[in-house]
HTML snippet that shows the backbone in 3Dmol.js (N, CA, C, O; Angstrom):
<script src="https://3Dmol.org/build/3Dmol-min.js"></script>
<div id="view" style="width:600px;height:400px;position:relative"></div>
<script>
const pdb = `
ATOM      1  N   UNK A   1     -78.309 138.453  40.028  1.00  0.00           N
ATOM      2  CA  UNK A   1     -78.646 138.691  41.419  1.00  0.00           C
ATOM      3  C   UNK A   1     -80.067 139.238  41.552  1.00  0.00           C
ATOM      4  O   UNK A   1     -80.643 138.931  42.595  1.00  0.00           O
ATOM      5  N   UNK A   2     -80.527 139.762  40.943  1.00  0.00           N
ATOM      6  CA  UNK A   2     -82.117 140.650  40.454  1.00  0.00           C
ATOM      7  C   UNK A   2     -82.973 139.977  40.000  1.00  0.00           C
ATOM      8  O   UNK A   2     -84.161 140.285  39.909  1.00  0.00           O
ATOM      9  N   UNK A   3     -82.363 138.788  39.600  1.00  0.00           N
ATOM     10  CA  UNK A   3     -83.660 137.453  39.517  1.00  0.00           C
ATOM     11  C   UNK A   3     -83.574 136.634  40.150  1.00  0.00           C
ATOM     12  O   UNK A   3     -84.430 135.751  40.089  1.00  0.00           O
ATOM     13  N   UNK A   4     -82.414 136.537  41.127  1.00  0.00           N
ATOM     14  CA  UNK A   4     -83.032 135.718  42.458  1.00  0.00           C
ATOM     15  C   UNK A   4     -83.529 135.764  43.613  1.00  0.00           C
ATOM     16  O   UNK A   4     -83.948 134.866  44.343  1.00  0.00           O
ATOM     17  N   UNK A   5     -83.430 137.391  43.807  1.00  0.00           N
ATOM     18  CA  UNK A   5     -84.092 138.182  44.637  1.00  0.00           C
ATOM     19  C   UNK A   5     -85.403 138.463  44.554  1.00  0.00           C
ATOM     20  O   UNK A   5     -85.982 138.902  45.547  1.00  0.00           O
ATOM     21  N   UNK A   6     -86.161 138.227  43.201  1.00  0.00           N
ATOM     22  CA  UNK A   6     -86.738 138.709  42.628  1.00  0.00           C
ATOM     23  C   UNK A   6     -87.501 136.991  42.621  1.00  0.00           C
ATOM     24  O   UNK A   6     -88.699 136.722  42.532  1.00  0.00           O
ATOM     25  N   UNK A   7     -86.662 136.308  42.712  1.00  0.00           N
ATOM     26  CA  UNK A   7     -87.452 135.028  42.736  1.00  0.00           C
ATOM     27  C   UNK A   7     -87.746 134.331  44.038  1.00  0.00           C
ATOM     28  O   UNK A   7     -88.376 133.321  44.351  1.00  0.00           O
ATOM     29  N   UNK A   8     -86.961 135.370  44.764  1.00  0.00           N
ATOM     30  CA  UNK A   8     -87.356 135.163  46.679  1.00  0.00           C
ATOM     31  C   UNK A   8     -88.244 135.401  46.723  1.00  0.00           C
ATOM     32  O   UNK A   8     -89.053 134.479  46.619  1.00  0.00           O
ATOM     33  N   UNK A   9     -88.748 136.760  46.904  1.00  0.00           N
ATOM     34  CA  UNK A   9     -89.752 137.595  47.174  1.00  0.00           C
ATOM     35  C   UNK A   9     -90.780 136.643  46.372  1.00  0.00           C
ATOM     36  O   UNK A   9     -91.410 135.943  47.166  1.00  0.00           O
ATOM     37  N   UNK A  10     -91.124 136.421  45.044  1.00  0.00           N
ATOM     38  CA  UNK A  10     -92.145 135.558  44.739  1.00  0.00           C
ATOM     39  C   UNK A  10     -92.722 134.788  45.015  1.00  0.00           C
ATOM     40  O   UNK A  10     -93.938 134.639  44.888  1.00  0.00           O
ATOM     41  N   UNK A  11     -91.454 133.703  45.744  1.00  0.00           N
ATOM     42  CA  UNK A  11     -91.831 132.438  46.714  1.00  0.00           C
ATOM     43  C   UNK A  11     -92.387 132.737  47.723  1.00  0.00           C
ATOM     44  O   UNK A  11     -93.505 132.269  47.938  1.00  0.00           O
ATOM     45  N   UNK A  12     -91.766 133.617  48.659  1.00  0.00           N
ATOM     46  CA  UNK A  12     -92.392 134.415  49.723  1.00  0.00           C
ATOM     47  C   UNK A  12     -93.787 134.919  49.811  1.00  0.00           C
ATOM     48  O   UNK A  12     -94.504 134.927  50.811  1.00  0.00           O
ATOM     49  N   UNK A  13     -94.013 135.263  48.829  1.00  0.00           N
ATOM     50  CA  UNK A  13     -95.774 135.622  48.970  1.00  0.00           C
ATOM     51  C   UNK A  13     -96.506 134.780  48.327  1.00  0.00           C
ATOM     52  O   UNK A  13     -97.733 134.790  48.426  1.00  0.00           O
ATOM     53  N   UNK A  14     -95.843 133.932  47.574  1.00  0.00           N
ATOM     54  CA  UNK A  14     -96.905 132.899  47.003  1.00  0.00           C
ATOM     55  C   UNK A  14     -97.026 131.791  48.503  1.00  0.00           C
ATOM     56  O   UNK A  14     -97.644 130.728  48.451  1.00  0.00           O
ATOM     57  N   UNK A  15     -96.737 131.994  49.023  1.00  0.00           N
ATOM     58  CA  UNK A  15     -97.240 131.467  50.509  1.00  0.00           C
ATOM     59  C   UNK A  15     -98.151 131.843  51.470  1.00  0.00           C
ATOM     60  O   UNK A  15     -98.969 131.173  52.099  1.00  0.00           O
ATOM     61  N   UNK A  16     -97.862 133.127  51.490  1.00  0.00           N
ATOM     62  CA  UNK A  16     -99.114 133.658  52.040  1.00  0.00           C
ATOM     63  C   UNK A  16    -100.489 133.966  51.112  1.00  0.00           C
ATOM     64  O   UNK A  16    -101.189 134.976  51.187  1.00  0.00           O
ATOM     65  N   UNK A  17    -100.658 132.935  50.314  1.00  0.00           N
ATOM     66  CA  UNK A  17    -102.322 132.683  49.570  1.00  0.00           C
ATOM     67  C   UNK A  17    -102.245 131.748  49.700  1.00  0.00           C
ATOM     68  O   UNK A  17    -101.309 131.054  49.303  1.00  0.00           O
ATOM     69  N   UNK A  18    -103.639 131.215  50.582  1.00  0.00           N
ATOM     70  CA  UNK A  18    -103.916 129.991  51.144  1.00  0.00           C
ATOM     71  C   UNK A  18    -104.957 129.485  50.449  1.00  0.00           C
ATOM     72  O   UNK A  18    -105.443 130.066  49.478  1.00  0.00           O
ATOM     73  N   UNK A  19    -105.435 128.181  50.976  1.00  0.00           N
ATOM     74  CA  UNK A  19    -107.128 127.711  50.290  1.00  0.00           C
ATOM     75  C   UNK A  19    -108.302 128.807  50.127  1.00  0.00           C
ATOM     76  O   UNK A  19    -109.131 128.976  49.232  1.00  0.00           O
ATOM     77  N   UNK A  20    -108.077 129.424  51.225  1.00  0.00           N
ATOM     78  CA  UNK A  20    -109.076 130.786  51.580  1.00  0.00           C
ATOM     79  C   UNK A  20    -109.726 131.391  50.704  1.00  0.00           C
ATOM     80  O   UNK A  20    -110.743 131.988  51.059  1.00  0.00           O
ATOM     81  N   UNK A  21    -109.362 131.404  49.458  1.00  0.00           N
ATOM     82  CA  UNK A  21    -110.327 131.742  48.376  1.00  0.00           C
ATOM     83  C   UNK A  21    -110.422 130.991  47.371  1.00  0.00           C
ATOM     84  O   UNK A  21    -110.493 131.455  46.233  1.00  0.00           O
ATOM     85  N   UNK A  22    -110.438 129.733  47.624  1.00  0.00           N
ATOM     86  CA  UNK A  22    -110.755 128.448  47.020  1.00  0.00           C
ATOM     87  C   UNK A  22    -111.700 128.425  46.971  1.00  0.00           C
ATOM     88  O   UNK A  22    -112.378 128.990  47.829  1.00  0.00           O
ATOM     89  N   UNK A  23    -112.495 127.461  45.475  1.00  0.00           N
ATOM     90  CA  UNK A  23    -113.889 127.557  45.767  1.00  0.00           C
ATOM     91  C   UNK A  23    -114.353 125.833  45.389  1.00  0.00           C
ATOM     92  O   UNK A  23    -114.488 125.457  44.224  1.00  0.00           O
ATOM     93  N   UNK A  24    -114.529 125.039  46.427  1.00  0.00           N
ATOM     94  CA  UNK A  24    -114.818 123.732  46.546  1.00  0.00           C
ATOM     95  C   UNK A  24    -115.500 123.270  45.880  1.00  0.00           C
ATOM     96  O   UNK A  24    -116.468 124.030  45.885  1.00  0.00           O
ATOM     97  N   UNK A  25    -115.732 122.368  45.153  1.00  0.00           N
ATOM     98  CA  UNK A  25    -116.846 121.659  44.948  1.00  0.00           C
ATOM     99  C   UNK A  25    -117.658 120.588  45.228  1.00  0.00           C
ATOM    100  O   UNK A  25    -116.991 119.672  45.709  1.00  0.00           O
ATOM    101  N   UNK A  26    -119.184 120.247  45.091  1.00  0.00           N
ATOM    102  CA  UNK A  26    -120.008 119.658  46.253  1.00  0.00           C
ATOM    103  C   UNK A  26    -119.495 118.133  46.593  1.00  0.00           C
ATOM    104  O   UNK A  26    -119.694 117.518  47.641  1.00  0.00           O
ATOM    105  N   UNK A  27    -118.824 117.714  45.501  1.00  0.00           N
ATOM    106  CA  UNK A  27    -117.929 116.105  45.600  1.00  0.00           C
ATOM    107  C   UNK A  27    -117.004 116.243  45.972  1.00  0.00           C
ATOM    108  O   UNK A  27    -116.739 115.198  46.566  1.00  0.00           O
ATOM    109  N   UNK A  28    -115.656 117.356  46.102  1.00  0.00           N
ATOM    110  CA  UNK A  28    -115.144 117.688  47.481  1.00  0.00           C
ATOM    111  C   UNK A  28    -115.361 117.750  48.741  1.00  0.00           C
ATOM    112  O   UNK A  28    -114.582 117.376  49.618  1.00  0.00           O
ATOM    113  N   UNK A  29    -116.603 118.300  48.914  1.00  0.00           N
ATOM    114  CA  UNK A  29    -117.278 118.912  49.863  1.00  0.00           C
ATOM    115  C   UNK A  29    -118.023 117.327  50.688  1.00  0.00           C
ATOM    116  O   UNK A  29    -118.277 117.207  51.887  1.00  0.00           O
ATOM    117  N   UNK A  30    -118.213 116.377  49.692  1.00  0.00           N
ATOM    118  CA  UNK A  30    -118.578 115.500  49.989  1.00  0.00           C
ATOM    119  C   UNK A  30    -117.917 114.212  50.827  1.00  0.00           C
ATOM    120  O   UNK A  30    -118.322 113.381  51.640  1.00  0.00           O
ATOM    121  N   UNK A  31    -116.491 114.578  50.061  1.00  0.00           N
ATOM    122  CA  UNK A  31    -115.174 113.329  50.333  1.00  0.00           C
ATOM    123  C   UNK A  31    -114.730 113.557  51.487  1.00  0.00           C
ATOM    124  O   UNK A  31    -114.149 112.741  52.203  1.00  0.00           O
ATOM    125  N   UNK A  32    -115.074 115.118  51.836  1.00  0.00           N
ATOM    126  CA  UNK A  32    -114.238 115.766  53.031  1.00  0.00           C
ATOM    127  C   UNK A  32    -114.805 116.617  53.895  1.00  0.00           C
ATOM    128  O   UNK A  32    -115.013 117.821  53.743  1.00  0.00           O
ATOM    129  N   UNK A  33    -115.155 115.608  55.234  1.00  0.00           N
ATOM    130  CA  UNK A  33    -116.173 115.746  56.009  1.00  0.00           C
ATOM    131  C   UNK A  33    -115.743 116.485  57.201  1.00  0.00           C
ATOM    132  O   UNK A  33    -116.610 117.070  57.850  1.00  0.00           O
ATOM    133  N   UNK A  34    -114.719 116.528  57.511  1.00  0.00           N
ATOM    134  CA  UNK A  34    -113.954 117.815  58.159  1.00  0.00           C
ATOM    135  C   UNK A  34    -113.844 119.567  57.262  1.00  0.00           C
ATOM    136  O   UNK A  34    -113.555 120.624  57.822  1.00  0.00           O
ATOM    137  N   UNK A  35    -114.148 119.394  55.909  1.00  0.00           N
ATOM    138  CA  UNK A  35    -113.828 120.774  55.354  1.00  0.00           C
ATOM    139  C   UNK A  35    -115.485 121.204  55.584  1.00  0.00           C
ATOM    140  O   UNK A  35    -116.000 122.211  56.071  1.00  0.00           O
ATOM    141  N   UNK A  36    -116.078 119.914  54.979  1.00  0.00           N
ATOM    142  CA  UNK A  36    -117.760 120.368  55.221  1.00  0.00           C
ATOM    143  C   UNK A  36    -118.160 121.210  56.348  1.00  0.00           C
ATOM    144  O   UNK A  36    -118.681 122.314  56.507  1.00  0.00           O
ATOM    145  N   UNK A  37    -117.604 120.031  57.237  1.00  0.00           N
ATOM    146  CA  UNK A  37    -118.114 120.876  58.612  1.00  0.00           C
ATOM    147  C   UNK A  37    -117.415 122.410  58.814  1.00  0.00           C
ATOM    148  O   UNK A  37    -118.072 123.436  58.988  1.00  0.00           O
ATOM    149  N   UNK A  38    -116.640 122.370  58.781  1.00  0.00           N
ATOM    150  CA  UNK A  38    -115.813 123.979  58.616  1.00  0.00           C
ATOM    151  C   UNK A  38    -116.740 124.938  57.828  1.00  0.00           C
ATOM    152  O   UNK A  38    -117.543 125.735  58.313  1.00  0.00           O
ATOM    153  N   UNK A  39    -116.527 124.755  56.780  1.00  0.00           N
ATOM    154  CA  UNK A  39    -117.323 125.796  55.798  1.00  0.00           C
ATOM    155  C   UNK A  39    -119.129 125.459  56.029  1.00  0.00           C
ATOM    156  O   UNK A  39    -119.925 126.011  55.268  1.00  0.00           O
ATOM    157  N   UNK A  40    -119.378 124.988  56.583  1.00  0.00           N
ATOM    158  CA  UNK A  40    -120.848 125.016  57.368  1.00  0.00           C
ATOM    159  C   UNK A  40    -120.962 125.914  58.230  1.00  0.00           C
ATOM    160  O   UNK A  40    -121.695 126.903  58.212  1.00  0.00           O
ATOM    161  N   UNK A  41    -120.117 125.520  59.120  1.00  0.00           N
ATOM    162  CA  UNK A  41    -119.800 126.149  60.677  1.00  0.00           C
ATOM    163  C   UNK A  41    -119.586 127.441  60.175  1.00  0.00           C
ATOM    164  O   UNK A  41    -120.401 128.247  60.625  1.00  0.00           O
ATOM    165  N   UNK A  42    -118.518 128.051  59.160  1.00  0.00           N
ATOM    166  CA  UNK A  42    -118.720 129.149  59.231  1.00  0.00           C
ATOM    167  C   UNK A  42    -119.926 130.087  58.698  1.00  0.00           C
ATOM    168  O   UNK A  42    -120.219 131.146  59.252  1.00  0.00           O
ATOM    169  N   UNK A  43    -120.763 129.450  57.269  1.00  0.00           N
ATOM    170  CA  UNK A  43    -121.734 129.848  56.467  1.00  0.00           C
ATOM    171  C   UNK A  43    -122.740 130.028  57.377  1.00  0.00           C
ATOM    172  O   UNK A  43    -123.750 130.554  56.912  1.00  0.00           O
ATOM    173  N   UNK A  44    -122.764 129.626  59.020  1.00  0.00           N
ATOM    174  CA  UNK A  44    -123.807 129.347  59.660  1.00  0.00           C
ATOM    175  C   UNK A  44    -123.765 130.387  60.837  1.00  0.00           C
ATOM    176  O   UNK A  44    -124.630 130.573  61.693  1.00  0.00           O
ATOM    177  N   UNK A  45    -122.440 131.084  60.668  1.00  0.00           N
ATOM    178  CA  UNK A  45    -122.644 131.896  62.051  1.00  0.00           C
ATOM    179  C   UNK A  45    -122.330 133.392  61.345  1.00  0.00           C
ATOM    180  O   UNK A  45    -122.344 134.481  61.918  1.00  0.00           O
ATOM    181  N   UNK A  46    -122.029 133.104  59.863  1.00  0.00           N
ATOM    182  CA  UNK A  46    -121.922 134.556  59.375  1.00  0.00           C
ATOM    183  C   UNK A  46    -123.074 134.431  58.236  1.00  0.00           C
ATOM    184  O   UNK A  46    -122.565 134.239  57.132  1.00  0.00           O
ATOM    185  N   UNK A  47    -124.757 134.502  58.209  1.00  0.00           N
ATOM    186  CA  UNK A  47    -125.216 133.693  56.955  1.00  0.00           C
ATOM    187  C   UNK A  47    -125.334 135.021  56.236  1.00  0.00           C
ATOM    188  O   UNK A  47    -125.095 134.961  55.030  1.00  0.00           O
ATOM    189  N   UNK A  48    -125.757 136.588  56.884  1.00  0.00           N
ATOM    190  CA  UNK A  48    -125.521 137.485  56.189  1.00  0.00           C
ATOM    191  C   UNK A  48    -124.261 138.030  54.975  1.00  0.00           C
ATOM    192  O   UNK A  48    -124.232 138.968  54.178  1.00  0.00           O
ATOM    193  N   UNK A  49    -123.619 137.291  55.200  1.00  0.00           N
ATOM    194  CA  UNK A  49    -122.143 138.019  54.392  1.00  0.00           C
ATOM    195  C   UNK A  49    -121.981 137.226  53.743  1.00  0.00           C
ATOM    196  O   UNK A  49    -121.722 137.567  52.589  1.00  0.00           O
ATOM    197  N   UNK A  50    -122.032 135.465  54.084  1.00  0.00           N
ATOM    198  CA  UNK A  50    -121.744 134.165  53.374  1.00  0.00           C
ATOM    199  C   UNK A  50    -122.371 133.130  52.512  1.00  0.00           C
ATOM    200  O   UNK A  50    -122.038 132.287  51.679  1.00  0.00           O
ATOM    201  N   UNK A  51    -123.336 133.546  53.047  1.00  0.00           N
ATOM    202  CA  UNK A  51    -124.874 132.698  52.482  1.00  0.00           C
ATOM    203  C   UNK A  51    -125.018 132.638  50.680  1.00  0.00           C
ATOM    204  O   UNK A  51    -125.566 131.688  50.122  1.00  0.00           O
ATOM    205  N   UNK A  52    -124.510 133.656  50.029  1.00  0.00           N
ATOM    206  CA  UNK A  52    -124.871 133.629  48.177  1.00  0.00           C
ATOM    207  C   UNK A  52    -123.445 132.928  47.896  1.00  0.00           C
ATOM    208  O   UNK A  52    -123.557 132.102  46.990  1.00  0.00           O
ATOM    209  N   UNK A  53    -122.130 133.020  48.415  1.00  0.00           N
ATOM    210  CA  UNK A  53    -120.881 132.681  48.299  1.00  0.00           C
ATOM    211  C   UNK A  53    -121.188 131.527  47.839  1.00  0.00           C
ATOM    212  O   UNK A  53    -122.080 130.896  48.407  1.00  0.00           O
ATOM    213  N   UNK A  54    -120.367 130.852  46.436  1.00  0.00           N
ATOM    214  CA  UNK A  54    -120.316 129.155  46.225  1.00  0.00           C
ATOM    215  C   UNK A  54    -119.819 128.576  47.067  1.00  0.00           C
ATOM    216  O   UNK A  54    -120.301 127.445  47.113  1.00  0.00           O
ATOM    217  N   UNK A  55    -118.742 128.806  48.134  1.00  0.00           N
ATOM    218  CA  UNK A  55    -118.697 127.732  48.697  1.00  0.00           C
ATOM    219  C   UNK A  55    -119.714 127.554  50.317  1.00  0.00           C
ATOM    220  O   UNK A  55    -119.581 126.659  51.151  1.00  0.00           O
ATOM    221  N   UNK A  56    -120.470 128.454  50.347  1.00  0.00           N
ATOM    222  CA  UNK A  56    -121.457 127.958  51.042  1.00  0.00           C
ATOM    223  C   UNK A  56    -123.325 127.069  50.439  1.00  0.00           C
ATOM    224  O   UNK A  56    -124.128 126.411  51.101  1.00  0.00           O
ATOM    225  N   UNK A  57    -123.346 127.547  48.802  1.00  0.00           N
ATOM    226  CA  UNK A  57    -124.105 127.054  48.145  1.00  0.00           C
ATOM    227  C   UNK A  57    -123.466 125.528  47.758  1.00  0.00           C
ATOM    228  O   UNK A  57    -124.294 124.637  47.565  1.00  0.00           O
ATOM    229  N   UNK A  58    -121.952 125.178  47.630  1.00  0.00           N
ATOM    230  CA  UNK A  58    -121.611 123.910  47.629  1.00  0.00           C
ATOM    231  C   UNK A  58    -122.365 123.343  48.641  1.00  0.00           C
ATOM    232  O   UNK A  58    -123.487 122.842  48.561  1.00  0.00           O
ATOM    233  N   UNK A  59    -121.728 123.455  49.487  1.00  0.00           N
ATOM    234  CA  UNK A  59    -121.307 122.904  51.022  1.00  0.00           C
ATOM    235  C   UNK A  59    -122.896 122.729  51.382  1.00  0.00           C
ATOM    236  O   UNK A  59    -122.948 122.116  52.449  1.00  0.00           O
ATOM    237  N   UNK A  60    -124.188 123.025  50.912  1.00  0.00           N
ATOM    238  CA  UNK A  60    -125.642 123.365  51.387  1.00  0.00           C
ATOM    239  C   UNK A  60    -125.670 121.881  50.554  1.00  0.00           C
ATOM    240  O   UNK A  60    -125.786 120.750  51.026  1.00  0.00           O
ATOM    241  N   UNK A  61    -125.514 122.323  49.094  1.00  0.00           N
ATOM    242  CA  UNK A  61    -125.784 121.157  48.042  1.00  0.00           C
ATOM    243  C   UNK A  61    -124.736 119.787  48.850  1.00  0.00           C
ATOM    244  O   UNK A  61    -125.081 118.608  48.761  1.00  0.00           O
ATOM    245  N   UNK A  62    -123.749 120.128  49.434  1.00  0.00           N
ATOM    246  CA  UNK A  62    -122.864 118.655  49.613  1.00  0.00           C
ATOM    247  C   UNK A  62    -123.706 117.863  51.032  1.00  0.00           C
ATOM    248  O   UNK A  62    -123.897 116.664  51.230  1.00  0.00           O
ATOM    249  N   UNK A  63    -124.043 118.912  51.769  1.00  0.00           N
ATOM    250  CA  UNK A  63    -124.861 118.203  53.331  1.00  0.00           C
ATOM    251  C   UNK A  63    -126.056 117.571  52.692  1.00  0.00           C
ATOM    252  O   UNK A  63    -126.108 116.347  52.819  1.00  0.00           O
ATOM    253  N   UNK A  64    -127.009 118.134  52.045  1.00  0.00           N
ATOM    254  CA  UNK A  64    -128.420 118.000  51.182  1.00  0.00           C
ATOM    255  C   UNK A  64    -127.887 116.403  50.987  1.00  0.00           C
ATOM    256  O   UNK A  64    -128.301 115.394  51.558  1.00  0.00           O
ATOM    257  N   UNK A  65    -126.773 116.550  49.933  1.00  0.00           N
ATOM    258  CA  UNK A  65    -126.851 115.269  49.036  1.00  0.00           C
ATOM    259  C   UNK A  65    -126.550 114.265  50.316  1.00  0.00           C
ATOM    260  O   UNK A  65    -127.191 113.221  50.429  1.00  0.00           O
ATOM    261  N   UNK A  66    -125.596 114.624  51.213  1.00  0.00           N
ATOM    262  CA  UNK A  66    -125.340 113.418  52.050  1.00  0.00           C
ATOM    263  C   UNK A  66    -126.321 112.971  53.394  1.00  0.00           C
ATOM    264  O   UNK A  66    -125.857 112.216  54.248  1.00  0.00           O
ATOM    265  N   UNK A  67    -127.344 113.365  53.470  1.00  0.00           N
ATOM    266  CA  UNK A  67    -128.663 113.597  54.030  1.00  0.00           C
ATOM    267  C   UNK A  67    -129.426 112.583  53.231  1.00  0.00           C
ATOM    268  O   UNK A  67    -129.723 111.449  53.606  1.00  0.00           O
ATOM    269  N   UNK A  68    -129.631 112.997  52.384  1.00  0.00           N
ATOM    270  CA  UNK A  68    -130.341 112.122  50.708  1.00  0.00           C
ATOM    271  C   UNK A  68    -129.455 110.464  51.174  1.00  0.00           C
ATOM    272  O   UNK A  68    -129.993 109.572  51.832  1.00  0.00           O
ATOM    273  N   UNK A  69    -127.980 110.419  50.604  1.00  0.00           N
ATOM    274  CA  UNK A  69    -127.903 108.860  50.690  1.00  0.00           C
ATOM    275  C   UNK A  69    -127.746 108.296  52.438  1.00  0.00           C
ATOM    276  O   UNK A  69    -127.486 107.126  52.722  1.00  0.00           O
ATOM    277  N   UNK A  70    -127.880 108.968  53.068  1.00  0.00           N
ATOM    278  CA  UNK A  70    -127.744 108.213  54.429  1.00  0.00           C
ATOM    279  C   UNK A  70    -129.448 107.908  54.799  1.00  0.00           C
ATOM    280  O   UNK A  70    -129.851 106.814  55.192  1.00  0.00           O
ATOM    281  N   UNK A  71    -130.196 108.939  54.613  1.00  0.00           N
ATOM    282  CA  UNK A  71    -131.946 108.351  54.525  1.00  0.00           C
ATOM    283  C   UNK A  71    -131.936 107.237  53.377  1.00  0.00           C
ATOM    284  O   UNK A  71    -132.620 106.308  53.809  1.00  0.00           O
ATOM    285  N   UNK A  72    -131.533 106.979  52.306  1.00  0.00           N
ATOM    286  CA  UNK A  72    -131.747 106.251  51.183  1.00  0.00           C
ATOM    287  C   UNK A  72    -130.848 104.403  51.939  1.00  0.00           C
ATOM    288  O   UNK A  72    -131.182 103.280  51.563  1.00  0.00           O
ATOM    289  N   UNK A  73    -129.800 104.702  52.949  1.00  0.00           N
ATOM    290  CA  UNK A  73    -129.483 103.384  53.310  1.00  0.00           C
ATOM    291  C   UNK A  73    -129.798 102.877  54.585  1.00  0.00           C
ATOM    292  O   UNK A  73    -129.422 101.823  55.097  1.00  0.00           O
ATOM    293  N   UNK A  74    -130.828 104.109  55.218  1.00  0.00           N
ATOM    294  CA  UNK A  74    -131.188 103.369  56.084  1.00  0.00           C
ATOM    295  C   UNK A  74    -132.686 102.552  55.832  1.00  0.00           C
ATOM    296  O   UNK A  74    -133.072 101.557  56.445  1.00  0.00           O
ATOM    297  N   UNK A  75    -133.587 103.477  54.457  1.00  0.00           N
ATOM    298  CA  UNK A  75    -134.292 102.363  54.104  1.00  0.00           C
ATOM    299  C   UNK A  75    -134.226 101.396  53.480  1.00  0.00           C
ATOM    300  O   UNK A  75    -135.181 101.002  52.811  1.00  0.00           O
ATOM    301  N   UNK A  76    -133.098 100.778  53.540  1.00  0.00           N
ATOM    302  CA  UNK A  76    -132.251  99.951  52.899  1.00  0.00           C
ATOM    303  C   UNK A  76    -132.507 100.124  51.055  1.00  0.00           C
ATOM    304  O   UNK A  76    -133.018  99.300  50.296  1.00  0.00           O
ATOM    305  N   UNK A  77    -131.861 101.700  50.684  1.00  0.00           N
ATOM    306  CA  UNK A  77    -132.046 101.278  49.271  1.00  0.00           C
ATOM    307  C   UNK A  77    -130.101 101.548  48.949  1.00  0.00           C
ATOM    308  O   UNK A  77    -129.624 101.330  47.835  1.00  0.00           O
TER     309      UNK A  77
END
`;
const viewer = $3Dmol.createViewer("view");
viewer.addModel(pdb, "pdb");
viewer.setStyle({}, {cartoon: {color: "spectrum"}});
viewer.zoomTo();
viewer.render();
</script>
């Protein structure tokens, strides 16, 4: 009974840890243009607190790079 109670409670809070301290990377960041914008949006209105954080140094490197190939196909390379 003390290990299934015990295996409630475990389940139970392993739920409440979310992506939230996930840390993306820039070909994530790249595939997924809804998370981009999120973690932009926020790196951008908090840059004091967020700005050295990797996933706002991703997310800088993932816009950069996708900046880079959208200039690169519109001069048709």
């Amino acid at each position: 009974m003390k290990h299934l109670l015990l295996g409630i409670v475990i389940l139970t809070l392993s739920g409440c840890f979310g992506d939230e301290d996930r840390i993306y990377t820039v070909d994530e960041l790249m595939a997924g243009q809804v998370l981009l914008a999120r973690i932009t949006s926020e790196c951008r209105n908090n840059p004091g607190a967020l700005r050295q954080t990797p996933n706002c140094q991703n997310a800088e490197a993932a816009d950069w790079k996708l900046r880079l190939e959208r200039m690169n196909r519109a001069l048709g390379g």
